[in-house]
VOBA-1610 file (N, C-alpha, C; in pm, whole numbers, padded with zeros to 5 digits, always signed):
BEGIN
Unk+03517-02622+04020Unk+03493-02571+04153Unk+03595-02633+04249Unk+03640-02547+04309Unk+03739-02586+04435Unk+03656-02627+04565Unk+03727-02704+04595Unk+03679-02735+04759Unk+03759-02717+04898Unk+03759-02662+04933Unk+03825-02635+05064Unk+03784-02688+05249Unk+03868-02734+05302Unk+03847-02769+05442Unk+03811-02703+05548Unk+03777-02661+05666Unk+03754-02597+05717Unk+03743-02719+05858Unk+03791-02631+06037Unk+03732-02717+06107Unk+03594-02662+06151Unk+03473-02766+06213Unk+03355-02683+06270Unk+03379-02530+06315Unk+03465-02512+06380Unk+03441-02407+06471Unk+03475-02323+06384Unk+03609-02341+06294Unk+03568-02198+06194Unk+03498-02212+06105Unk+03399-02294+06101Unk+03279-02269+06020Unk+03145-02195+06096Unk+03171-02285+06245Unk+03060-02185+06328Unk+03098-02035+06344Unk+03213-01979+06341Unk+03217-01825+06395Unk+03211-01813+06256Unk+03214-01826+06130Unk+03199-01782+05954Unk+03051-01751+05950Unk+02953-01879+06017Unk+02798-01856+06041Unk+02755-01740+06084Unk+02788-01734+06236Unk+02780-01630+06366Unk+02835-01491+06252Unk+02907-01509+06206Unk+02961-01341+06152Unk+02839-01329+06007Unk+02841-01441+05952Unk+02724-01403+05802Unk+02597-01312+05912Unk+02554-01454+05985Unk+02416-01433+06038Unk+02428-01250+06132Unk+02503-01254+06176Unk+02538-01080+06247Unk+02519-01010+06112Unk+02583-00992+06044Unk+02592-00854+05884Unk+02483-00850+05834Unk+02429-01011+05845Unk+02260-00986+05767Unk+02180-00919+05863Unk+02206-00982+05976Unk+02091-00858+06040Unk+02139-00733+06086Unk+02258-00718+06035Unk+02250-00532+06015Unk+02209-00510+05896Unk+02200-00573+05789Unk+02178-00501+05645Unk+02056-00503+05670Unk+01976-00574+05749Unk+01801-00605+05715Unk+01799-00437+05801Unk+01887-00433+05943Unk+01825-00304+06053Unk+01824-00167+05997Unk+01896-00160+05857Unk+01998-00050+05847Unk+01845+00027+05799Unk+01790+00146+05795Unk+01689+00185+05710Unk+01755+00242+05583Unk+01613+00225+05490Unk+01677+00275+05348Unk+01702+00394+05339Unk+01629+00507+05420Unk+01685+00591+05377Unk+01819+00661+05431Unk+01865+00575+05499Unk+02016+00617+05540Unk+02106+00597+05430Unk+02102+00492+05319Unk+02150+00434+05260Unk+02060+00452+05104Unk+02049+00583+05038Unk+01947+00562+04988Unk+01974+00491+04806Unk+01931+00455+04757Unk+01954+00383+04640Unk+01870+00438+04533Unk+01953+00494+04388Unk+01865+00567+04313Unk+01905+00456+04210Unk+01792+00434+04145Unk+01765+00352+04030Unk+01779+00469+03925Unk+01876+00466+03809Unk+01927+00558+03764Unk+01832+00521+03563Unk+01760+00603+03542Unk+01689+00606+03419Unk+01770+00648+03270Unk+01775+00619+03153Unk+01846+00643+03053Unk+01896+00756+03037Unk+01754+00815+03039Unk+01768+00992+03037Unk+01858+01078+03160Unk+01890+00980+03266Unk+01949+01069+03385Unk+02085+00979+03343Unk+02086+00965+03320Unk+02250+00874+03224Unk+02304+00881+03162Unk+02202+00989+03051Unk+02318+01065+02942Unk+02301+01165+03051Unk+02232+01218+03124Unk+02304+01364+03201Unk+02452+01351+03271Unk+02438+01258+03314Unk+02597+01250+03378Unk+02674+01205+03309Unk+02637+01123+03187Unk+02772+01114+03080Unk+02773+01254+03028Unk+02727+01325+02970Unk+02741+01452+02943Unk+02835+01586+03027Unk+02777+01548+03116Unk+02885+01662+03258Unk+02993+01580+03289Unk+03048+01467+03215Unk+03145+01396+03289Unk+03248+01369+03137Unk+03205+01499+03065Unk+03329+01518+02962Unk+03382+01624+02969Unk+03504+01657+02915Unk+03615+01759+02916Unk+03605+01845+02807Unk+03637+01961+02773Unk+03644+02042+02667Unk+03771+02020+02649Unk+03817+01999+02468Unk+03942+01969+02466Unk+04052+02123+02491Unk+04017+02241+02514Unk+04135+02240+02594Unk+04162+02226+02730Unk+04081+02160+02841Unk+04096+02128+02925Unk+04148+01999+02930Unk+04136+01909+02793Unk+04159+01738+02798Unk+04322+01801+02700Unk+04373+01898+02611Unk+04465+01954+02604Unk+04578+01980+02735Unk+04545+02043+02780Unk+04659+02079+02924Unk+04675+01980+03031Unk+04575+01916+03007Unk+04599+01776+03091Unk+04701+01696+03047Unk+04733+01651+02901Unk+04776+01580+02792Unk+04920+01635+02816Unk+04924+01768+02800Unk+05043+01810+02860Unk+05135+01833+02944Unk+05039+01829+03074Unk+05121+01840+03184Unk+05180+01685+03202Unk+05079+01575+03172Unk+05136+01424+03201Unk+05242+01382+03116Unk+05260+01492+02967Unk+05402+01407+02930Unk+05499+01533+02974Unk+05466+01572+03048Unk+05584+01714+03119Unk+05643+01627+03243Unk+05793+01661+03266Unk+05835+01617+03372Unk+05800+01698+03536Unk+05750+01847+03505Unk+05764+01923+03635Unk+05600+01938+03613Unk+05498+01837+03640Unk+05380+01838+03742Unk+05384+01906+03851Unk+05347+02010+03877Unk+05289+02066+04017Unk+05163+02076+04047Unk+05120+02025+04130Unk+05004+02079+04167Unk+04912+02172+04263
//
């Protein structure tokens, strides 16, 4: 573990800025911010939709060892 110096005062405005963010994270409501706890079964769904058919993973393969990419 490293140790580092600091004088008071930039340790007091380091405080002043933690203690400010926490109490926005406490103000923020959840559902602005909403958080899905993601289940096995909803995990292979998006690994599933988040593969390529190989000729789409084909023309990809190709255009990247091609020099004239356009897009």
């Amino acid at each position: 573990m490293n140790t580092i110096t600091i004088s008071k005062k930039e340790y007091m405005t380091l405080e002043k800025r933690a203690t400010l963010y926490n109490q926005i994270l406490k103000s923020i409501e959840k559902e602005v911010f909403p958080i899905e706890n993601y289940s096995p079964s909803r995990l292979k769904e998006f690994f599933k939709g988040d593969k390529l058919n190989s000729n789409v993973r084909n023309k990809v393969q190709k255009l990247l060892q091609s020099d004239n990419i356009t897009l």
